[in-house]
C-alpha positions in Angstrom: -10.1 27.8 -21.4 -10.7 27.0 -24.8 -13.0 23.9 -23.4 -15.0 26.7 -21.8 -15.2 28.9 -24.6 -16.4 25.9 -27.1 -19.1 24.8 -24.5 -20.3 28.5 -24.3 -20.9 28.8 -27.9 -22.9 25.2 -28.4 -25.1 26.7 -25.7 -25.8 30.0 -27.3 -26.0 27.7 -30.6 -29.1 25.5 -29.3 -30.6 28.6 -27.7 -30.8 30.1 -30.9 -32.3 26.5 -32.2 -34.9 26.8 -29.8 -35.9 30.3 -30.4 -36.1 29.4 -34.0 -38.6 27.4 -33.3 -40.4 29.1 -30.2 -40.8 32.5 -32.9 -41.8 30.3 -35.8 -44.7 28.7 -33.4 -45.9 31.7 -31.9 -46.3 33.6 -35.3 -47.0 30.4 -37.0 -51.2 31.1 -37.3 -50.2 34.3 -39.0 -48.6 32.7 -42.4 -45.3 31.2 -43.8 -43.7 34.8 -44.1 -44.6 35.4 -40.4 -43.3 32.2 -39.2 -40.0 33.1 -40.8 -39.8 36.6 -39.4 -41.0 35.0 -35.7 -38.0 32.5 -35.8 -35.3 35.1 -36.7 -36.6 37.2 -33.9 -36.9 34.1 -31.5 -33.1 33.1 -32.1 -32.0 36.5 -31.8 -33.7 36.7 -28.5 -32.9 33.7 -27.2 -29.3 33.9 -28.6 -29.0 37.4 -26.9 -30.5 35.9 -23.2 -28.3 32.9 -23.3 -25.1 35.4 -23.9 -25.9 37.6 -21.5 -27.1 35.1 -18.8 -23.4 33.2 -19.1 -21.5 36.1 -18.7 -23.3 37.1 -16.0 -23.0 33.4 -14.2 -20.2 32.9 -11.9 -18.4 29.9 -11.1 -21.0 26.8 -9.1 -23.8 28.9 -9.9 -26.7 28.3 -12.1 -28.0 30.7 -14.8 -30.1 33.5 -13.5 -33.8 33.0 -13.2 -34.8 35.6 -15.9 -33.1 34.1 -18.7 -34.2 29.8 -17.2 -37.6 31.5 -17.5 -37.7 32.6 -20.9 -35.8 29.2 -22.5 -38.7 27.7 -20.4 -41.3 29.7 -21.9 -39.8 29.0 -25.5 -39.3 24.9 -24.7 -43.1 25.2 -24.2 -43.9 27.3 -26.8 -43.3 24.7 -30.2 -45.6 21.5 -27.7 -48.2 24.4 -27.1 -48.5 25.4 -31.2 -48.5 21.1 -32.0 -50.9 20.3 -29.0 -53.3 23.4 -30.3 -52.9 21.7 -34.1 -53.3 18.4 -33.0 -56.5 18.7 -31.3 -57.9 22.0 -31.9 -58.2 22.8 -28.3 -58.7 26.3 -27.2 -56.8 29.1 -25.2 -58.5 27.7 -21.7 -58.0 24.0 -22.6 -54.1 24.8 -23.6 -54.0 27.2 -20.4 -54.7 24.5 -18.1 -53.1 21.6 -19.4 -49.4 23.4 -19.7 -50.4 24.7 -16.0 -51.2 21.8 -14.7 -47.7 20.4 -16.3 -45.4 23.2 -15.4 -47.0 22.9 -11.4 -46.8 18.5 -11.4 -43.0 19.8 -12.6 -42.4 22.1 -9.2 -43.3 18.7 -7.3 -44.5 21.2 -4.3 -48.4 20.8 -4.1 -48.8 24.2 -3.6 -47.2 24.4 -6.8 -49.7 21.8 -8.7 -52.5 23.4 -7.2 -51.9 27.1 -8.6 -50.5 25.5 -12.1 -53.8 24.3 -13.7 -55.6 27.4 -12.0 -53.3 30.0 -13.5 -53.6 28.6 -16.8 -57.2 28.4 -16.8 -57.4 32.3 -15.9 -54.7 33.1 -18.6 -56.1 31.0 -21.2 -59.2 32.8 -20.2 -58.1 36.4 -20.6 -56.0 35.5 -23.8 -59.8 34.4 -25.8 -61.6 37.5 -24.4 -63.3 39.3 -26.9 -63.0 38.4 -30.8 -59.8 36.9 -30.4 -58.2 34.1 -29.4 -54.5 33.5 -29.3 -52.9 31.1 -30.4 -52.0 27.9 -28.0 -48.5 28.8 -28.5 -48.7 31.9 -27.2 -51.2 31.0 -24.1 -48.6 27.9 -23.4 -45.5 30.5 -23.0 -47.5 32.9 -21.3 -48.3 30.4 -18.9 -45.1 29.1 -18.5 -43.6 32.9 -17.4 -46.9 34.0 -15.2 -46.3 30.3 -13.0 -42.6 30.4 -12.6 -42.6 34.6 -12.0 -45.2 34.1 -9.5 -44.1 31.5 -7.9 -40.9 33.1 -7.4 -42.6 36.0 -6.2 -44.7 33.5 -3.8 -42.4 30.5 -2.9 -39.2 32.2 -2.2 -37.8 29.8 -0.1 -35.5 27.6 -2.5 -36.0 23.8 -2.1 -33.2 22.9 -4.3 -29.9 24.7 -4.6 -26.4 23.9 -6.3 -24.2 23.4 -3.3 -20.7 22.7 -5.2 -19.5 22.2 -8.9 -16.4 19.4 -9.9 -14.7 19.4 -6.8 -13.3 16.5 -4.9 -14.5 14.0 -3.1 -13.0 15.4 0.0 -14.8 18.3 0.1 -18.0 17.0 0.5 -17.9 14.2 3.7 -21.8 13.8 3.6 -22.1 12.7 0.6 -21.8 8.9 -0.5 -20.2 9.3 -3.8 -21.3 5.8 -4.8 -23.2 5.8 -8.3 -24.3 2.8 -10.6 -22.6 2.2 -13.8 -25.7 1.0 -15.8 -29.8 2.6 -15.8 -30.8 0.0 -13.4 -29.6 -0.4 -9.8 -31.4 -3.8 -8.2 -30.0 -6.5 -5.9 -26.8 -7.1 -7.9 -25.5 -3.4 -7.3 -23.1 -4.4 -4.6 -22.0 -7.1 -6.3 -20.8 -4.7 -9.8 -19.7 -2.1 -7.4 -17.0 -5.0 -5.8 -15.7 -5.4 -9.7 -15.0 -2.0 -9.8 -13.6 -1.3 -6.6 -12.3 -4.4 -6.3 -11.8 -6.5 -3.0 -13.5 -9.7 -1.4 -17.1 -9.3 -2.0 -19.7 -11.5 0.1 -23.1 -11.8 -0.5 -25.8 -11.7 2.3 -23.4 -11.3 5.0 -24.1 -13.1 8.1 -24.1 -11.1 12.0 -22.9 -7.8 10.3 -24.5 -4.5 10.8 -25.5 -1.4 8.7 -23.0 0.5 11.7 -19.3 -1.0 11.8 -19.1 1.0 15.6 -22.0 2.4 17.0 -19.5 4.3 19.5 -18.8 6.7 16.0 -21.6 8.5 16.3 -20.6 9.8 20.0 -20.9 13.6 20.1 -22.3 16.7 22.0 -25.5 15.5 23.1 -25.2 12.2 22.2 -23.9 9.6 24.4 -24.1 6.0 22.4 -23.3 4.1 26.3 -27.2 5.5 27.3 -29.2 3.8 24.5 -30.6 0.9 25.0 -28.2 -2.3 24.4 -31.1 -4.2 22.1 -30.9 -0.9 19.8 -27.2 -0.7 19.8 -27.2 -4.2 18.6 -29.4 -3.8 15.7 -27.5 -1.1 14.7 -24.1 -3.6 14.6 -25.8 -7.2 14.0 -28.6 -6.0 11.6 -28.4 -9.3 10.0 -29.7 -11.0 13.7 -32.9 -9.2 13.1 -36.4 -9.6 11.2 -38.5 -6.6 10.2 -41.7 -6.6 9.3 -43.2 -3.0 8.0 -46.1 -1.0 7.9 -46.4 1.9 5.3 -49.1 4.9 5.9 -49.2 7.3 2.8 -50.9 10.0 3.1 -53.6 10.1 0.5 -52.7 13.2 -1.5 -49.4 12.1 -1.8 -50.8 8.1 -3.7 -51.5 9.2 -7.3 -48.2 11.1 -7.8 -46.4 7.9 -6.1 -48.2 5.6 -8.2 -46.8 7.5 -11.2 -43.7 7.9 -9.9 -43.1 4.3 -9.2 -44.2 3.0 -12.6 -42.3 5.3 -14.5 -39.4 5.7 -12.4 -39.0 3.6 -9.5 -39.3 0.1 -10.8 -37.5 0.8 -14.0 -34.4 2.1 -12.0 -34.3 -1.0 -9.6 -34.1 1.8 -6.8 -36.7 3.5 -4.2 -39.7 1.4 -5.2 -41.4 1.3 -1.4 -44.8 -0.3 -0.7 -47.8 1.3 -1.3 -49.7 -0.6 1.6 -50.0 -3.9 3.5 -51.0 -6.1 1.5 -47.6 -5.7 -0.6 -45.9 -6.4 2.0 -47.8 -9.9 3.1 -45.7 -10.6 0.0 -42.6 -11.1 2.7 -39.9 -8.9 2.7 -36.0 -10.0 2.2 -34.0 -7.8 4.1 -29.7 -9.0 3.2 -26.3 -7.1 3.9 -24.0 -7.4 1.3 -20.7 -6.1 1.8 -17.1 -5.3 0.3 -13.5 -6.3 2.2 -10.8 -4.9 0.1 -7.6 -5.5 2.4 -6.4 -8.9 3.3 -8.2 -8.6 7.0 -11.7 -9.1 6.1 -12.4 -5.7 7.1 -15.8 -4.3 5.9 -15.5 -1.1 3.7 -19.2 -1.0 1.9 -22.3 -2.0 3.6 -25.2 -2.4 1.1 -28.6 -2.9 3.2 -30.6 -4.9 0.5 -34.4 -5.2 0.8 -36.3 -7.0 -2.0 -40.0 -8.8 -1.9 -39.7 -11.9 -1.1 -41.5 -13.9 -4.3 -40.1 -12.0 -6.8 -36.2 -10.2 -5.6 -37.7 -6.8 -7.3 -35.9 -4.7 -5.7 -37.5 -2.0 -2.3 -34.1 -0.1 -2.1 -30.5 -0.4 -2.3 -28.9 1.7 1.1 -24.9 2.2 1.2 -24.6 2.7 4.8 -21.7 4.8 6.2 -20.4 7.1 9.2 -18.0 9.0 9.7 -17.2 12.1 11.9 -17.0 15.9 11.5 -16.2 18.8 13.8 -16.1 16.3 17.1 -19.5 14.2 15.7 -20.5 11.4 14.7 -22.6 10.7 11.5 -24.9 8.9 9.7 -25.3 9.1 5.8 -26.8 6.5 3.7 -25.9 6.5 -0.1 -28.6 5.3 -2.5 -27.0 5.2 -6.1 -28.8 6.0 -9.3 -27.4 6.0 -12.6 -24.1 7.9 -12.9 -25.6 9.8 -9.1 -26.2 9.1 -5.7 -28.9 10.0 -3.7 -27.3 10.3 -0.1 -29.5 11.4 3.3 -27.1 12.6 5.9 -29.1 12.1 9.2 -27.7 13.5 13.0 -28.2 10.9 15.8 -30.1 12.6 18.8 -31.2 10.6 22.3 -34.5 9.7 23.1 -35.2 10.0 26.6 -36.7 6.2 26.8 -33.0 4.9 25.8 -33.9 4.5 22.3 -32.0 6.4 19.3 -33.3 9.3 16.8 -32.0 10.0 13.2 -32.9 13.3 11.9 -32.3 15.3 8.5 -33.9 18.3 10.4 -31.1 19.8 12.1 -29.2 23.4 12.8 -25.9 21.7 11.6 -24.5 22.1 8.6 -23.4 18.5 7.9 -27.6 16.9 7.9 -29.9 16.8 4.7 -30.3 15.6 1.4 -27.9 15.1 -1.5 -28.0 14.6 -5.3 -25.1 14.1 -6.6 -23.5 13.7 -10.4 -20.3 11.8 -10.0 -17.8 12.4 -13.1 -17.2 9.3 -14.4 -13.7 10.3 -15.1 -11.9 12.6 -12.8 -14.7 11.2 -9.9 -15.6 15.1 -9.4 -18.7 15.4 -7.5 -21.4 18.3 -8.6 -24.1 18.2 -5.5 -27.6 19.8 -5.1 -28.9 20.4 -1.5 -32.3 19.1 -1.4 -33.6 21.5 1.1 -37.3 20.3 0.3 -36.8 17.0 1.6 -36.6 15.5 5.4 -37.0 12.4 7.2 -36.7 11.0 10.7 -36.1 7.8 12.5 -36.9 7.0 15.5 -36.0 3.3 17.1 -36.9 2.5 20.3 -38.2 -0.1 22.8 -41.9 -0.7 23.7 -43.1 -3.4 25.9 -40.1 -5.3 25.4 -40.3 -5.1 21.9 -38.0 -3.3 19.6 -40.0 -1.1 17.4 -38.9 2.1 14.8 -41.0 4.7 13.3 -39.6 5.9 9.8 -41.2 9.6 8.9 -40.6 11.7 5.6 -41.8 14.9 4.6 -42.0 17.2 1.4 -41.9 20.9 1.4 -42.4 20.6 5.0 -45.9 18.4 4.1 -45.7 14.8 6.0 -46.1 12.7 3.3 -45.2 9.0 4.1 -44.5 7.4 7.8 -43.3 3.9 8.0 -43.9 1.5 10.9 -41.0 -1.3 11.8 -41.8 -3.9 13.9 -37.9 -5.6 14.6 -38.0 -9.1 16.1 -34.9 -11.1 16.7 -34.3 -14.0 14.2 -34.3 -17.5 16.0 -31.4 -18.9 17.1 -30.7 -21.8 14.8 -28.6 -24.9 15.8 -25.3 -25.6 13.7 
């Protein structure tokens, strides 16, 4: 355990660091002297909550709430002091910038919402009469009133820590497929097959995301009563077009704007259209897949799709099944740097012969995954992403084969993409 013991102390170490600083801000308008009194008492705090918060934690859990919000509240404090220097804003200003931070942070609107309007009301009280605090203080004060209250309000958890280092085994639903380097793009397959090794081919031709669409079979799933044109999608993806439709709703447009220029794009991962016209661009839609025996049998599916002009990448899909409990699964890896982001989806009938795929289930086995893969001993640590859904639905309407992609956040639909499939024509030689 001496490995434990040595990790424990660097964290109590930088938790006194950071109080240091949180006390010296916070006392800071008061004079040098002050400051110095205000950072010994900030590490001693901070040094005490960080003790007492890892004792206290057991093994796969995460430090208690208490002590994640007061090393919160003293992150903030030292960016509230320098944004009050800085600028000379007051308590209100301060308020409602670090609230309006700390609720973009939660993600959940309700969450953005009552960020910038708690900090305006705190910043408020804290300049009442003939004084006004300091923007240190209104920042941490912030800080604790949004995360207690929304504690207090939100109390269903959106993300939790499902498991800690364990193997590979343990966790069936997850795709424990990561990339190697910060950016993803079209090429992943192709790095992957140098690390796994095995006959790599690029752009596939007449192979499908679904080796056997007869795995998903189940208890209220027969796969001999859908529709033949959507079982062969599923198996010769590659004999198919698709041309798609996105419709974001319009709350959820600035905060995807931002998220695709900051994150998206420079990750080569998850970058979907924002509308039409992006996608009159064309779309390149290519399997690429990974045979490591002698056979030519197909161990990694990666559904690529990239616009057309340029091969940025739209998303790189590792597309898997595999059975649990007397069902069939699907789960769709999307690797991120040193992670994978996996969506475990349960197939369900439609009653027009067409096929549904659904994170919203009763089972145990469907939802969302974000997983750290140990570089090393390939130990997975997962997060359930309770927050997230989706659902697929692919079916036939006058004689055409259509699907309707839908995703949702904090049960708020947020983004619904329309396929229209067409078969690719049959060319001669």
């Amino acid at each position: 355990m001496p490995a434990d013991r040595s990790e424990r102390r660097g964290s109590v170490g930088l938790a006194g660091l950071i109080g240091a600083l949180a006390g010296a801000a916070v006392t800071a308008s008061w004079g040098t002297r002050a400051a110095l009194l205000g950072a010994l008492a900030g590490a001693a705090l901070l040094v005490a909550s960080e003790a007492v918060a890892r004792a206290r934690q057991r093994p796969g859990e995460i430090p208690a709430l208490w002590s994640r919000i007061v090393m919160s509240a003293a992150l903030v404090a030292p960016l509230g002091w320098a944004a009050g220097w800085l600028t000379g804003a007051g308590p209100v200003l301060v308020g409602v910038v670090t609230g309006a931070v700390v609720g973009l942070l939660g993600v959940r609107p309700h969450k953005v919402v009552l960020g910038p309007v708690l900090g305006a009301a705190i910043g408020w009280a804290l300049s009442a009469g003939d004084w006004a605090a300091p923007a240190a203080i209104v920042s941490a004060t912030t800080v604790v009133a949004f995360r207690t209250l929304s504690a207090l309000i939100f109390r269903d958890p959106q993300v939790s820590l499902l498991a800690e280092e364990v193997d590979q085994e343990e966790l069936p639903f997850v795709v424990p497929l990561e990339s190697r380097t910060a950016y993803v793009g079209t090429g992943y397959v192709r790095e992957l097959a140098e690390v796994l090794g095995g006959g790599y081919r690029a752009d596939a031709p007449d192979v499908g995301i679904v080796a056997d669409f007869d795995e998903l079979a189940g208890p209220g799933f027969d796969p001999a009563a859908v529709d033949p044109r959507v079982r062969e999608f599923y198996e010769h993806t590659t004999r198919f077009t698709l041309d798609i439709v996105p419709r974001w709703r319009l709350w959820v447009r600035p905060g995807y704007l931002l998220y695709r220029g900051l994150l998206a794009r420079p990750l080569g991962q998850a970058n979907v259209p924002m509308n039409q016209k992006e996608t009159q661009r064309g779309v390149r839609s290519r399997i690429d897949t990974i045979s490591p025996g002698q056979d030519g049998a197909v161990a990694v599916r990666g559904w690529i799709r990239s616009f057309a002009d340029t091969d940025e990448p739209i998303y790189v899909g590792i597309y898997t099944t595999y059975r649990h409990a007397g069902r069939g699964y699907v789960s769709v890896g999307f690797p991120l740097p040193h992670a994978s982001f996996t969506a475990t989806l349960e197939p369900r009938p439609r009653p027009d012969g067409g096929l549904v795929l659904s994170s919203r289930s009763d089972l145990d086995q469907p939802g969302h995954y974000l997983t750290y893969i140990d570089p090393d001993s390939r130990q997975l640590t997962t997060l359930a992403v309770h927050g997230f859904a989706e659902q697929l639905d692919v079916y036939v309407a006058g004689g055409e084969l259509r699907a309707e992609h839908a995703f949702w956040v904090f049960g708020l639909p947020f983004l619904v993409l329309d396929y229209t499939i067409r078969r690719k024509p049959v060319t001669s030689g």
